[in-house]
Each structure stands twice: as structure tokens, then as C-alpha cells.
Backbone as ProteinMPNN parsed JSONL, in Angstrom:
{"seq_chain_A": "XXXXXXXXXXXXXXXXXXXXXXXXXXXXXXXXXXXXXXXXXXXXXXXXXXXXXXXXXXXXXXXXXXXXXXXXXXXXXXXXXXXXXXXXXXXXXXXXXXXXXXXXXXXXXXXXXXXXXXXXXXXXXXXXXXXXXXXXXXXXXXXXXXXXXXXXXXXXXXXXXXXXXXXXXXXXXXXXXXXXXXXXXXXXXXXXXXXXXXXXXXXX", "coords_chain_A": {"N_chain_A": [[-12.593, 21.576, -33.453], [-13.086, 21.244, -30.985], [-14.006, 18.347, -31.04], [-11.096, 17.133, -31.307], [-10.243, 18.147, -29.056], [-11.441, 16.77, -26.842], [-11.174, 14.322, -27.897], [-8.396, 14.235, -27.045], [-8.634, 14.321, -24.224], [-9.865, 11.918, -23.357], [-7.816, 10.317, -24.38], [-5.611, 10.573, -22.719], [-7.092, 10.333, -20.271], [-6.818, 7.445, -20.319], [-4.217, 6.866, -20.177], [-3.655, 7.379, -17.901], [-5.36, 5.874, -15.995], [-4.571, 3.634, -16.502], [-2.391, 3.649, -15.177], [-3.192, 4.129, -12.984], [-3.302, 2.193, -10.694], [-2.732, -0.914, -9.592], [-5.046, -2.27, -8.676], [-7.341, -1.294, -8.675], [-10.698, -1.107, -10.382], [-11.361, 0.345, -12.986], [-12.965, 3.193, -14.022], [-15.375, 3.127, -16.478], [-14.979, 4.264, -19.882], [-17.07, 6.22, -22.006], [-18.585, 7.044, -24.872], [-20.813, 7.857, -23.719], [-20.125, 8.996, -21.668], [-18.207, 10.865, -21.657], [-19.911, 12.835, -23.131], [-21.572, 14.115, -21.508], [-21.941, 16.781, -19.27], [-21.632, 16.513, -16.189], [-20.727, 13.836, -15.632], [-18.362, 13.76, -17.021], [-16.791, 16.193, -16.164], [-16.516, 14.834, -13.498], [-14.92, 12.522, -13.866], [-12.655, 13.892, -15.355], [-11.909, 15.427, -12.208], [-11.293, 13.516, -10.871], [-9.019, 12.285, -12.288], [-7.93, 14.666, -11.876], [-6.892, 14.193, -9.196], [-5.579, 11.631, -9.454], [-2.993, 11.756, -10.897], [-2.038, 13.942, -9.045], [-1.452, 11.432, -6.895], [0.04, 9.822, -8.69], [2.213, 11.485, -8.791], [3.273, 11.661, -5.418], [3.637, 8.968, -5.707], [5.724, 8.585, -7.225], [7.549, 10.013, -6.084], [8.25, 9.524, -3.531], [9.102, 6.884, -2.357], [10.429, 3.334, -2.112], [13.257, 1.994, -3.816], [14.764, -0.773, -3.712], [14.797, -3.845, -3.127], [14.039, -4.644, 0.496], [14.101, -7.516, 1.366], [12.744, -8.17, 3.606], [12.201, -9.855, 7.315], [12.028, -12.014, 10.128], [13.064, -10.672, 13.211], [16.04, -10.796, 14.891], [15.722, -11.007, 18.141], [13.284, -10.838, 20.123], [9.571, -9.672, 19.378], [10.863, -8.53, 17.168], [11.195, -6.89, 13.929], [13.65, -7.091, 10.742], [15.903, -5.921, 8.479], [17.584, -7.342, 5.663], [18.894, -6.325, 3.143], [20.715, -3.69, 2.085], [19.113, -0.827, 1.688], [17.963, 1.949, -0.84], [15.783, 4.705, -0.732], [13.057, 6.738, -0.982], [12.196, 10.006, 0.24], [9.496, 12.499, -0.643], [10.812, 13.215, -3.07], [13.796, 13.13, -2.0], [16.64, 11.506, -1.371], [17.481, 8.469, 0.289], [19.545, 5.846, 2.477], [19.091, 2.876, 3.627], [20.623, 1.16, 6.274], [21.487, -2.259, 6.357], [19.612, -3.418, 8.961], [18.713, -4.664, 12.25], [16.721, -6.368, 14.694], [14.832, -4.352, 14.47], [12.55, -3.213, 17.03], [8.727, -3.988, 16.655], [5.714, -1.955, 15.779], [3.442, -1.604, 18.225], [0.052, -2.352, 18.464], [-2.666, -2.384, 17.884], [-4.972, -5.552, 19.091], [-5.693, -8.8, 17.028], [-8.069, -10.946, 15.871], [-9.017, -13.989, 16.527], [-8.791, -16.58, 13.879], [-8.016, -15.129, 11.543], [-7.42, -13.289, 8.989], [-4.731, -10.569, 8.092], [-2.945, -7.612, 7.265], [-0.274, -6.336, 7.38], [1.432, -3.201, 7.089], [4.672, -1.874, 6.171], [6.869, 0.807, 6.75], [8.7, 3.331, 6.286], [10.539, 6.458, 7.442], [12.138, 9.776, 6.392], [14.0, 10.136, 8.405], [14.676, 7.695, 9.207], [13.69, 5.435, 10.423], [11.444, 2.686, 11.106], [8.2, 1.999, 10.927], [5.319, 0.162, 11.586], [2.472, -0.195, 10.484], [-1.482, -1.545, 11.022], [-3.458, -3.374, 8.624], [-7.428, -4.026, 8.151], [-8.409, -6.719, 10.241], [-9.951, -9.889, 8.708], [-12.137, -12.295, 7.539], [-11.291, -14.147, 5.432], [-9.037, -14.639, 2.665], [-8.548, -12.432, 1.907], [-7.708, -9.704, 2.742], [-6.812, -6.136, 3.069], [-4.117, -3.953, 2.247], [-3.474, -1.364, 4.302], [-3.251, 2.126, 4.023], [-0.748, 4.214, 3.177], [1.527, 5.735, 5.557], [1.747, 9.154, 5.806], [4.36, 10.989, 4.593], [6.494, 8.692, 4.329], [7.815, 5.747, 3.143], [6.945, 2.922, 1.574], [8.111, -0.191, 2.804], [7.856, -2.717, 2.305], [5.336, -5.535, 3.66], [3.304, -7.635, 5.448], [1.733, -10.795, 6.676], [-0.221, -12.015, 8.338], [-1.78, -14.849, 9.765], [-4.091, -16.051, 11.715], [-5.009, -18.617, 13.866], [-8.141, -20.322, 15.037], [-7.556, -20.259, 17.666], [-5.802, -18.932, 18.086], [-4.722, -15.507, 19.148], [-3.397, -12.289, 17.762], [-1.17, -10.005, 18.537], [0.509, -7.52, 16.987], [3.893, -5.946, 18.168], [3.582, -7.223, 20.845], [3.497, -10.164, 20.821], [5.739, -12.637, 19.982], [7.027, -13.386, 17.108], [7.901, -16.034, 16.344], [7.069, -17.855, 18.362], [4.337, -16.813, 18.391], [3.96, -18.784, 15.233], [4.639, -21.032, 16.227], [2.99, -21.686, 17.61], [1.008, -22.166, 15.984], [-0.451, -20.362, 14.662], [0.166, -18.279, 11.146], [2.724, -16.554, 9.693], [3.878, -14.397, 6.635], [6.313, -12.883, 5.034], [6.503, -10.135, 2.632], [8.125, -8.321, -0.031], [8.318, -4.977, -1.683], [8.636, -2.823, -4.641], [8.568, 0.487, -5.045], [5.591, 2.461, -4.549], [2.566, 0.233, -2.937], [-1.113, 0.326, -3.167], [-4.232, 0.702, -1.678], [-7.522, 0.375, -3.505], [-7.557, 3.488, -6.202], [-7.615, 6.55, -6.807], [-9.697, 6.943, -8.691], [-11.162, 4.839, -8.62], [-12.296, 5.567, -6.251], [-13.709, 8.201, -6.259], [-15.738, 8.055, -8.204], [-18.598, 6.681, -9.915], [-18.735, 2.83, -11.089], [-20.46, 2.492, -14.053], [-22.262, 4.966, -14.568]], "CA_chain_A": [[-11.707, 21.858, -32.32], [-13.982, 20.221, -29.446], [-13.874, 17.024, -31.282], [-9.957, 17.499, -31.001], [-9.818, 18.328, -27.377], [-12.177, 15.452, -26.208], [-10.025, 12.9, -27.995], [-7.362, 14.312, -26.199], [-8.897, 14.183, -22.747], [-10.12, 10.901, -23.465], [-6.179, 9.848, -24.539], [-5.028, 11.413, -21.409], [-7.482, 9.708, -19.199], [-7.092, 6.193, -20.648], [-2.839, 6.469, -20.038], [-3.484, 7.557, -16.25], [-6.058, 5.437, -15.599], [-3.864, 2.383, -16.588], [-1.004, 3.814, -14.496], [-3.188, 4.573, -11.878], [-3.06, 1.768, -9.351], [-3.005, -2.1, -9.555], [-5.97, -2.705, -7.821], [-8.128, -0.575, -9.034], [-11.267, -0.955, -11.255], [-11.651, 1.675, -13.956], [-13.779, 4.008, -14.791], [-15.53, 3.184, -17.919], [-15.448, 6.375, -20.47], [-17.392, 5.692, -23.348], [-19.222, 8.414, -25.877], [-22.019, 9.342, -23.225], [-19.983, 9.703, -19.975], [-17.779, 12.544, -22.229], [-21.106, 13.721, -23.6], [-22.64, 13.799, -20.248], [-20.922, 17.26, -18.425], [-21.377, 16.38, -15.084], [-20.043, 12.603, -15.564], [-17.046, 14.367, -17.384], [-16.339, 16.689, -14.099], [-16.014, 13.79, -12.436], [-13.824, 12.194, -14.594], [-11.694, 15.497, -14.805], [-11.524, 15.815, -11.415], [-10.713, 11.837, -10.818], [-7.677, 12.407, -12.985], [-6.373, 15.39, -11.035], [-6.215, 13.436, -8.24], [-4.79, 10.068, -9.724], [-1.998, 12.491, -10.682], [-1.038, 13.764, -7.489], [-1.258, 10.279, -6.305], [1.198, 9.178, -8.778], [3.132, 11.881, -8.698], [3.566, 11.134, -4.57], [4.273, 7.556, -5.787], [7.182, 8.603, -7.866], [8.487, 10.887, -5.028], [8.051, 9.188, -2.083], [8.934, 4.889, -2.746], [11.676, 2.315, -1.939], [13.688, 1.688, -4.657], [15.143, -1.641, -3.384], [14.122, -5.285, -1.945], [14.929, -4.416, 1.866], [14.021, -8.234, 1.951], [12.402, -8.477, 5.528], [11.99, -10.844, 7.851], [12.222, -11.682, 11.4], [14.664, -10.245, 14.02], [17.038, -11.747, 16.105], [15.423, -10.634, 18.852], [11.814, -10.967, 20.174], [8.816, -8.547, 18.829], [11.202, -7.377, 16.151], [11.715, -7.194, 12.394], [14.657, -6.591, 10.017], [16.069, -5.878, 6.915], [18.76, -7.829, 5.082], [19.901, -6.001, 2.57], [20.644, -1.816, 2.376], [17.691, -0.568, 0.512], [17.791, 3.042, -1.481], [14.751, 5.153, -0.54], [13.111, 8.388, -1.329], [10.988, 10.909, 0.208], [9.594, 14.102, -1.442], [12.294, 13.496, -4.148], [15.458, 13.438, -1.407], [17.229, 9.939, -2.018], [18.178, 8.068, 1.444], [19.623, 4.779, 2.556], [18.227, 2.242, 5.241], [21.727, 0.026, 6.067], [21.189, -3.333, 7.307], [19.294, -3.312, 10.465], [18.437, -5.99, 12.359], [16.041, -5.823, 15.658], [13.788, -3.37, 14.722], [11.117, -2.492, 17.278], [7.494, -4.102, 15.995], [4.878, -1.103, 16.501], [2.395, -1.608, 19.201], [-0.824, -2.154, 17.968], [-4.476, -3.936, 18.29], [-5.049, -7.881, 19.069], [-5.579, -9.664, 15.344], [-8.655, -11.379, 16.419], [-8.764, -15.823, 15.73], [-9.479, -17.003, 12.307], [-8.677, -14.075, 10.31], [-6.371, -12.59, 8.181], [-4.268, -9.154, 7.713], [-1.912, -7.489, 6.561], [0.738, -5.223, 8.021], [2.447, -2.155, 6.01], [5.863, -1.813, 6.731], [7.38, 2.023, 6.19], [10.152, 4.322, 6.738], [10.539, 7.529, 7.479], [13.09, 10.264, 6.47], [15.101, 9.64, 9.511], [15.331, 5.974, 9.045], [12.863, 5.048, 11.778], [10.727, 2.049, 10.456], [7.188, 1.466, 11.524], [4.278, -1.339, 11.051], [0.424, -0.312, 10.372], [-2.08, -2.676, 10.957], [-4.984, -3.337, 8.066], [-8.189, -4.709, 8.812], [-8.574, -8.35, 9.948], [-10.705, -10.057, 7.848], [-12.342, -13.717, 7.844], [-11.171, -14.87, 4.376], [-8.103, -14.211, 2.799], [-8.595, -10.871, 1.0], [-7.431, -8.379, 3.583], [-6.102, -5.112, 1.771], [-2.909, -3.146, 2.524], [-3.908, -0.205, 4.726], [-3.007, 3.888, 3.767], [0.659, 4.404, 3.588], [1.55, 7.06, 6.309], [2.184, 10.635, 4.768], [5.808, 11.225, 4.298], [6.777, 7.653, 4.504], [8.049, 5.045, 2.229], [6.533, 1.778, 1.808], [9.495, -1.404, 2.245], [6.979, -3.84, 2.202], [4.333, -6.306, 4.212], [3.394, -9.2, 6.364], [0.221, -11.169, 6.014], [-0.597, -12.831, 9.617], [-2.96, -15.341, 9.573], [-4.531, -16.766, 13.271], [-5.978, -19.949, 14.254], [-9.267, -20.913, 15.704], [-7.455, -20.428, 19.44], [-4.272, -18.159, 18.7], [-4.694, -14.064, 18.747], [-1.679, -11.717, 17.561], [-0.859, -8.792, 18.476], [1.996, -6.834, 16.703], [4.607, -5.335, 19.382], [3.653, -8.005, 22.02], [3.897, -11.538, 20.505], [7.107, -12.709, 19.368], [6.338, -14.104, 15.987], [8.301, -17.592, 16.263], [6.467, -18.251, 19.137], [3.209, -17.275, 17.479], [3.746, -19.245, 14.585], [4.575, -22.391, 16.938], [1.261, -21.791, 18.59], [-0.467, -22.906, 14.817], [-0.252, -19.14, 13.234], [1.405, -18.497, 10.316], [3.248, -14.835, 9.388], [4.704, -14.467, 5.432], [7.346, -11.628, 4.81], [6.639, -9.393, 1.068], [8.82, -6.694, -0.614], [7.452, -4.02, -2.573], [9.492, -1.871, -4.706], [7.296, 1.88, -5.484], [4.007, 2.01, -3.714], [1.244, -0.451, -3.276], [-1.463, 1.101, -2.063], [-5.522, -0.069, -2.087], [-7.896, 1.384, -4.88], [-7.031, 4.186, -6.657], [-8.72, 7.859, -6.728], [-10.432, 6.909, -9.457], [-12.486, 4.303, -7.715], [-13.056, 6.228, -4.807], [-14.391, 9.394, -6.833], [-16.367, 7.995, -9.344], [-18.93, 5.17, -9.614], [-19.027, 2.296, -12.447], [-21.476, 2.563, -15.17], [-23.003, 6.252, -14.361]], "C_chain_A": [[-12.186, 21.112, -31.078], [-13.591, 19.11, -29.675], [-12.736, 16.753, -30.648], [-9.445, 17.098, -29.598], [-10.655, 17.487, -26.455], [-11.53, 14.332, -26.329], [-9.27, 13.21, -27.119], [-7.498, 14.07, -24.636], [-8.803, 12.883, -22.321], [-8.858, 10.007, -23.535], [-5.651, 9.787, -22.923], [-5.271, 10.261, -20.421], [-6.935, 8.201, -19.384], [-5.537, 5.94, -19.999], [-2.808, 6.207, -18.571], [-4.443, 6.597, -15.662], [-5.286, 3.742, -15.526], [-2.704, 2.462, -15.631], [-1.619, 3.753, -13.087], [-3.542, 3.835, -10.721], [-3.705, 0.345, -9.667], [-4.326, -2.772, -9.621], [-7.0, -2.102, -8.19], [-9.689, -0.812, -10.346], [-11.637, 0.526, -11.893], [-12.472, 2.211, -14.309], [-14.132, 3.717, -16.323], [-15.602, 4.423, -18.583], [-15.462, 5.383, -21.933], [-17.83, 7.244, -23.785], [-20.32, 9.046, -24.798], [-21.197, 9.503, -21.651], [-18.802, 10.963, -20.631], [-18.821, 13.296, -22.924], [-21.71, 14.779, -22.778], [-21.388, 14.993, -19.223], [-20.579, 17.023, -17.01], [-20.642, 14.656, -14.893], [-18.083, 12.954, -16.239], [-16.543, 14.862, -16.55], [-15.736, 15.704, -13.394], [-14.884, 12.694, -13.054], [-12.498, 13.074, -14.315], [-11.116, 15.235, -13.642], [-10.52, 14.648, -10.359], [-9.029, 12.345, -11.413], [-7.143, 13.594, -12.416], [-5.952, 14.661, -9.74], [-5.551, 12.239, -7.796], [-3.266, 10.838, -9.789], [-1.346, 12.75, -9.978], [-0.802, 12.504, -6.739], [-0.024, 9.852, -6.783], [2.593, 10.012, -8.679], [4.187, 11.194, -7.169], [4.319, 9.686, -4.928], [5.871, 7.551, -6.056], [8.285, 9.499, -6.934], [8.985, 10.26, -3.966], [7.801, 7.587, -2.364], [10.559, 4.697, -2.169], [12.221, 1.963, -3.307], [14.436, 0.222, -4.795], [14.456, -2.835, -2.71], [14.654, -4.964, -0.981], [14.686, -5.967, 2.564], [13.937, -8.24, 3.648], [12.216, -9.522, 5.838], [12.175, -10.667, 9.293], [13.327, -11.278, 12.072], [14.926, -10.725, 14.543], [16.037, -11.787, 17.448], [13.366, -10.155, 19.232], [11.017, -10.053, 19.712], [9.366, -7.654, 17.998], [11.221, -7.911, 14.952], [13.191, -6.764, 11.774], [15.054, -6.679, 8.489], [17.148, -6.589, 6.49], [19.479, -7.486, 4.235], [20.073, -4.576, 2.674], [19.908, -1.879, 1.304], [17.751, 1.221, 0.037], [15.921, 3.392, -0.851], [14.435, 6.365, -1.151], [11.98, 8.785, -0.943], [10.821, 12.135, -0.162], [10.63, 13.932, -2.458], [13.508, 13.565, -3.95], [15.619, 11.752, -1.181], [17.927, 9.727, -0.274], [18.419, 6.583, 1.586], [19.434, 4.242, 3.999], [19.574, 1.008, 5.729], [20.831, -0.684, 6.393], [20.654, -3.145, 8.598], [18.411, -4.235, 10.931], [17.845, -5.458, 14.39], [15.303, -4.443, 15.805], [12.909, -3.774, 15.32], [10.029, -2.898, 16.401], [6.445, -2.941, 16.827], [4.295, -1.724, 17.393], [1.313, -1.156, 18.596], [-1.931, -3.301, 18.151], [-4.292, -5.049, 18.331], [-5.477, -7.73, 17.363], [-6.756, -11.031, 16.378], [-8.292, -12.888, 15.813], [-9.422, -15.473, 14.44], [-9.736, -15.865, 11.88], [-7.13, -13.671, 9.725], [-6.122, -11.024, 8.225], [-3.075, -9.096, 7.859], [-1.157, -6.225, 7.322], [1.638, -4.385, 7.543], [3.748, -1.987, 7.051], [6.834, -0.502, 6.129], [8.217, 2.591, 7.021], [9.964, 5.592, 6.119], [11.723, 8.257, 6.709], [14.491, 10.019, 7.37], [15.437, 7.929, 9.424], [14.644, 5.117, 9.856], [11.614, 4.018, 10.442], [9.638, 1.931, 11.157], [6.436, 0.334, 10.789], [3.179, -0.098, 11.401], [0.008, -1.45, 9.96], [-3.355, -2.101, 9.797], [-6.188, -3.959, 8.703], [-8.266, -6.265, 9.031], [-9.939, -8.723, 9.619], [-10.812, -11.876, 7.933], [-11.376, -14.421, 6.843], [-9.813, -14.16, 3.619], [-7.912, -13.17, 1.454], [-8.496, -9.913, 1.695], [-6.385, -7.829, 2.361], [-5.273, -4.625, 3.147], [-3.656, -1.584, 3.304], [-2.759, 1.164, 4.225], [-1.516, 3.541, 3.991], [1.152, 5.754, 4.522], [2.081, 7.912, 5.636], [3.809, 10.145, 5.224], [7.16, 10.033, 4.909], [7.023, 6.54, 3.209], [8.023, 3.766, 2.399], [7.995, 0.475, 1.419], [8.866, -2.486, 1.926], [5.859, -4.515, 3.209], [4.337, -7.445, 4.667], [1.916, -9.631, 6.643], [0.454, -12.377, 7.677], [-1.887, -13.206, 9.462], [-3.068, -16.151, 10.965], [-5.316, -18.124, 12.78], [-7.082, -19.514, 14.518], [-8.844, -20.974, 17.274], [-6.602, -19.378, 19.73], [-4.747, -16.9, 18.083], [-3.35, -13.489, 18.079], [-1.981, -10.219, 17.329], [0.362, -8.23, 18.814], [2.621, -5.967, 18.278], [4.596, -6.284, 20.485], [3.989, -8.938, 21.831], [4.689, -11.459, 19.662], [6.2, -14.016, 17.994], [7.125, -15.468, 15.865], [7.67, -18.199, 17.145], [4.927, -18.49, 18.021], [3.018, -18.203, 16.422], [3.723, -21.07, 15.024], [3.686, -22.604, 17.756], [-0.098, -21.953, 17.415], [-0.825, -21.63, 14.389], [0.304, -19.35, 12.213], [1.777, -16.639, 9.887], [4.371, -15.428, 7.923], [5.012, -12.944, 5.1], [6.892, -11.338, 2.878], [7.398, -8.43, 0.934], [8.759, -6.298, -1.392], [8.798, -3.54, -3.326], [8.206, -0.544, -5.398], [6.71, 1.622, -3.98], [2.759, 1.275, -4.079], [0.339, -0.274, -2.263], [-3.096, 0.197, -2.305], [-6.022, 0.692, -3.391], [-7.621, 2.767, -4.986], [-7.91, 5.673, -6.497], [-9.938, 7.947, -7.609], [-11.661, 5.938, -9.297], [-13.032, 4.686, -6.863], [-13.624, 7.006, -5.245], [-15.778, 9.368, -7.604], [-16.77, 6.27, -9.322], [-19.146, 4.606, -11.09], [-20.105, 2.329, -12.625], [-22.607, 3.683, -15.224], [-22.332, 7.85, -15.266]], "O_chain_A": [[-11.46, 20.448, -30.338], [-12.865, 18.564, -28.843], [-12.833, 16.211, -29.547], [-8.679, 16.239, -29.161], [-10.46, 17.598, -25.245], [-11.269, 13.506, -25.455], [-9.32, 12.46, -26.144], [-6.564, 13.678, -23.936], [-8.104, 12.485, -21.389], [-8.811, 9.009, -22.815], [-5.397, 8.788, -22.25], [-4.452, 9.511, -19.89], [-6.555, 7.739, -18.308], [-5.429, 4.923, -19.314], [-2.238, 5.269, -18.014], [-4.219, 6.53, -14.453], [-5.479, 2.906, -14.643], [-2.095, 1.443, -15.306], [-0.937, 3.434, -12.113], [-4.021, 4.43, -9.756], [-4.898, 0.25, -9.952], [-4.65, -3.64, -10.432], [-7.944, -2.783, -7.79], [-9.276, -0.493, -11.461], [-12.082, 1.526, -11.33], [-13.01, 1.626, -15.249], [-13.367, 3.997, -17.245], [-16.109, 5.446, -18.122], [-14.76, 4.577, -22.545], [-17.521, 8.298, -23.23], [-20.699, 10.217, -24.81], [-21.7, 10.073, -20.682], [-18.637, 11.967, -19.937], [-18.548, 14.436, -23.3], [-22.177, 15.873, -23.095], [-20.385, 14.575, -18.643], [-19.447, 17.258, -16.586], [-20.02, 14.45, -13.85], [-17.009, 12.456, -15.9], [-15.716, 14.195, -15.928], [-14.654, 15.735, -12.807], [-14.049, 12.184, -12.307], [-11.644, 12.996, -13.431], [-9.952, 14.836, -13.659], [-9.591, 14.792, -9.564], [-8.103, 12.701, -10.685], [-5.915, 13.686, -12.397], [-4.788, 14.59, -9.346], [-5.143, 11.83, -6.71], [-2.433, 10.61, -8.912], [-0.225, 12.26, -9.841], [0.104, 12.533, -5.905], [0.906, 9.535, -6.041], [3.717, 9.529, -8.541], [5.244, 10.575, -7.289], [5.419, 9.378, -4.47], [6.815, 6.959, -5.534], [9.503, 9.596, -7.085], [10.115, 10.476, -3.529], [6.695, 7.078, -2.549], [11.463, 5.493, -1.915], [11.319, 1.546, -4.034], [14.759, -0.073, -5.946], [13.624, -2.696, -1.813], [15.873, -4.851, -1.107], [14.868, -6.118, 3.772], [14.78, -8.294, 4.544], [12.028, -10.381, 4.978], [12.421, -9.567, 9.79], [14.462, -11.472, 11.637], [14.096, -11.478, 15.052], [15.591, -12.913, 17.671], [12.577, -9.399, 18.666], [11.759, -9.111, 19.435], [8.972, -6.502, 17.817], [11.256, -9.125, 14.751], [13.859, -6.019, 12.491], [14.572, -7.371, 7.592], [18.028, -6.335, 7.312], [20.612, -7.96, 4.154], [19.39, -4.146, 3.603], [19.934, -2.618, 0.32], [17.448, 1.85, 1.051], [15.074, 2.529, -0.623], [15.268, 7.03, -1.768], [10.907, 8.352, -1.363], [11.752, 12.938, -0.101], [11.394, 14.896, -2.519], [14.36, 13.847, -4.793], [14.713, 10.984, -0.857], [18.652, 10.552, 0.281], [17.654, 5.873, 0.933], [19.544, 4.804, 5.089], [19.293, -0.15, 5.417], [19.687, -0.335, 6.687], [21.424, -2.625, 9.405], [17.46, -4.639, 10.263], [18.349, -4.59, 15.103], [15.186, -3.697, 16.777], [12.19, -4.615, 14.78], [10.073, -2.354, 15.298], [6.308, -2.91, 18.05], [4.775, -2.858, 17.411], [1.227, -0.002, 18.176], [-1.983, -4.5, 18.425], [-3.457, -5.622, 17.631], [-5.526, -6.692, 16.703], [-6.354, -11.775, 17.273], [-7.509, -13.055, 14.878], [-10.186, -14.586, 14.058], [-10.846, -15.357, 11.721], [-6.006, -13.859, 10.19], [-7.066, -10.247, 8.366], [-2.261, -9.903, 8.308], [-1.772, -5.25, 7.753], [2.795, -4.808, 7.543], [3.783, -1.978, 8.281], [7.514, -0.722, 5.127], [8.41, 2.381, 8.219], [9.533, 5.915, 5.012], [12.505, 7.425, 6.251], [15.648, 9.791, 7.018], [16.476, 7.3, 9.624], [15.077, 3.971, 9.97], [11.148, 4.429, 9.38], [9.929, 1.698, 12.33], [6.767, -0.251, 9.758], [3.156, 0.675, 12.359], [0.475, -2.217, 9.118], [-3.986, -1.046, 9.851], [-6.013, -4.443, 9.822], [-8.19, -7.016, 8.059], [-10.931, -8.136, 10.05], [-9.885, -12.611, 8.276], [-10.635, -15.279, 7.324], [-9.54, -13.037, 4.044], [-7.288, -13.254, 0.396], [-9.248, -8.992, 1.375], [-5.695, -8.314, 1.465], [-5.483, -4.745, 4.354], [-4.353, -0.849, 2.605], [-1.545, 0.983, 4.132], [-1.129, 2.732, 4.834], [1.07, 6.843, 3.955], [2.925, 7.579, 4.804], [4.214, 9.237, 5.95], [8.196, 10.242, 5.539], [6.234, 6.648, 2.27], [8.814, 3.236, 3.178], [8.61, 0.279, 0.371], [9.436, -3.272, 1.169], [5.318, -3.538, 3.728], [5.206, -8.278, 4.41], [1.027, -8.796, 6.811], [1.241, -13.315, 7.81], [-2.861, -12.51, 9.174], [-2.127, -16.876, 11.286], [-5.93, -18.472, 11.771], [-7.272, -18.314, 14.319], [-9.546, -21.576, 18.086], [-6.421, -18.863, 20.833], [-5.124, -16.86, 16.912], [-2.364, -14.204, 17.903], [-2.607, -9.544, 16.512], [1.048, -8.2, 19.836], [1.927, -5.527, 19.194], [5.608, -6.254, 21.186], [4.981, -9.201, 22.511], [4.704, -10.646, 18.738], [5.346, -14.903, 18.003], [6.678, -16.062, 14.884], [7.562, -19.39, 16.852], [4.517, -19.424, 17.331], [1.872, -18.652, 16.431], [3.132, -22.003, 14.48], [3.58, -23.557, 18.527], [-1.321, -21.925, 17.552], [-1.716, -21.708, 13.542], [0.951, -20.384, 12.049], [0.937, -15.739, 9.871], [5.218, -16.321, 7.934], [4.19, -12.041, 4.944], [6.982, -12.231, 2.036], [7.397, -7.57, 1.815], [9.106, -6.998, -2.343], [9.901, -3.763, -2.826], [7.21, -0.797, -6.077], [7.029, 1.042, -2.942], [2.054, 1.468, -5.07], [0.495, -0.476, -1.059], [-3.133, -0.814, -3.006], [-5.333, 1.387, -4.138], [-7.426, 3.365, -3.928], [-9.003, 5.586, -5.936], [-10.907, 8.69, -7.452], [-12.809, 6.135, -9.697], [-14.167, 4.33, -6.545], [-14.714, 6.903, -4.681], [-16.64, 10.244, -7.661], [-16.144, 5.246, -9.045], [-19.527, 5.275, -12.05], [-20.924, 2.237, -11.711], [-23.686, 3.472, -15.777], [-22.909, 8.928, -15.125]]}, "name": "protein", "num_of_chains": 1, "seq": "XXXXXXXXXXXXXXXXXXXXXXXXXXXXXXXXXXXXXXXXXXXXXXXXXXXXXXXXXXXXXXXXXXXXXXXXXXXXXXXXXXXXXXXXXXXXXXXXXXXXXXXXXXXXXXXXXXXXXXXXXXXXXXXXXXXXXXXXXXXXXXXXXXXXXXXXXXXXXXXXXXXXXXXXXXXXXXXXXXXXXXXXXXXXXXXXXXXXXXXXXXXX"}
């Protein structure tokens, strides 16, 4: 019966662990980290919280390309096509909207990279979060705000002379000052590593 119910854990973990987030390195589970109760715990407890993660995922996502890009209109963004949404499990639509408002947020120091989440609320209200800027071009996607649905991202990269900071600089300008800014669209959530990297360390 143990035997049994170990395979099964072991099954379990291996499905969620593959589901559970792009980016993520995995938890190895071999014969001594299910041997091993306190490396199991942590396993266990890893997998309840990949769970609620994906559950959130499957509740709370964009179901559509809201293709972004820039707005008519200085320090803004917009969407081009109507995009399906959903938060908590209630289904909403984002029409066309064009001159969105860029948040207000930190300088983007020279010579670096990051990345800018781009989400919507229930009400329809879109914001920007800034990730960290970073020298080299591996900046990650920062936290998706609670009860928000990710449309997608924007990867600003500075010169050696030119700063940027979202809400103030108009991004055609910036980019004619030797920046460069590239528009992405998600559909779900893409988020950084998974619960299972954060919980639990490889090869212990």
C-alpha cells in the first residue's frame, strides 16, 4: 500500500511540476528525496502551492493577443484588437483602446535592460509594472499584481547616454534618442520561477 501511494505522489508531482511554470527549474525527485521525510514535506508542500498558483493562472489570464503597441498620443500605450479576459473566473472584455495612460514609475538607468508587465484590472483600467533593470539582457518579468490579468510586455533597452522613465518619456522620442522599446503578447500568465523553485533547493 505505501509502495502504491508513493508512486502516486511521485505521478502527481512529476504532471504539476511540468505544468508548473516555463521558467522554472525542477525539483529533482529521485528514490532518496521520497525516502528522505523531511525532503518529501517539502516537496508536498511545493506542490500545494504550484497548485494554487496554477489554479490562479487558469482563473485570472487574458485569453486574447490585445496586440500592444504605442499610442497616438505621448506617454501612452494601446491595444489593437478587443481582447477576452478573466478574473477570479468572471469573463470580461477590454475594446479597442487607444491612449492609455503609461504608469508613473522609476528612471531605467543607461545601458540596461527591463521589462515592463502590462495588466488589467476588473474594471478595465490597464497598468505597467516596472522589473528590475539589469546590465545584460536577461531581465525577468516582475510579480503580476493580485487580481489582475497579464496582456503582455515591453522590453526597454537604454543607451550609454539615454535614461527612461515610464509615464514621462514619450517612447518615439526615446527611441530617436538611440533607445530601443519591443511590444510582446502573452496569452495565460507568464510569470518568473515557479513555487517550486522558490520552496525547495536542487539536489537536497
Amino acid at each position: 500500500m505505501k509502495k502504491y501511494f508513493l508512486t502516486g505522489v511521485i505521478a502527481m508531482l512529476a504532471v504539476l511540476f511540468i505544468a508548473g511554470g516555463a521558467f522554472a527549474e525542477k525539483q529533482r525527485i529521485n528514490r532518496h528525496n521520497v525516502q528522505n521525510p523531511q525532503t518529501l514535506e517539502k516537496l508536498l508542500n511545493a506542490m500545494d502551492t504550484e497548485i494554487d498558483l496554477i489554479r490562479a493562472a487558469i482563473l485570472t489570464r487574458n485569453m486574447a493577443n490585445a496586440t500592444l503597441a504605442e499610442g497616438t498620443a505621448a506617454q501612452t500605450i494601446k491595444t489593437t484588437v478587443a481582447t477576452d479576459f478573466a478574473i477570479g473566473g468572471v469573463l470580461y472584455t477590454k475594446a479597442i483602446s487607444d491612449d492609455i495612460a503609461m504608469t508613473a514609475l522609476s528612471v531605467q538607468a543607461v545601458s540596461t535592460y527591463c521589462l515592463y508587465l502590462v495588466s488589467i484590472n476588473a474594471g478595465g483600467d490597464v497598468a505597467i509594472a516596472k522589473g528590475t533593470a539589469v546590465a545584460s539582457d536577461i531581465a525577468k518579468l516582475p510579480a503580476i499584481p493580485a487580481s489582475q490579468a497579464m496582456l503582455g510586455y515591453f522590453k526597454v533597452v537604454t543607451d550609454a547616454d539615454t535614461t527612461f522613465t515610464c509615464g514621462t518619456d514619450d517612447i518615439t522620442t526615446f527611441v530617436g534618442n538611440g533607445g530601443a522599446v519591443t511590444f510582446y503578447n502573452t496569452v495565460g500568465a507568464v510569470s518568473g520561477p515557479s513555487a517550486v523553485t522558490e520552496q525547495t533547493t536542487r539536489g537536497k
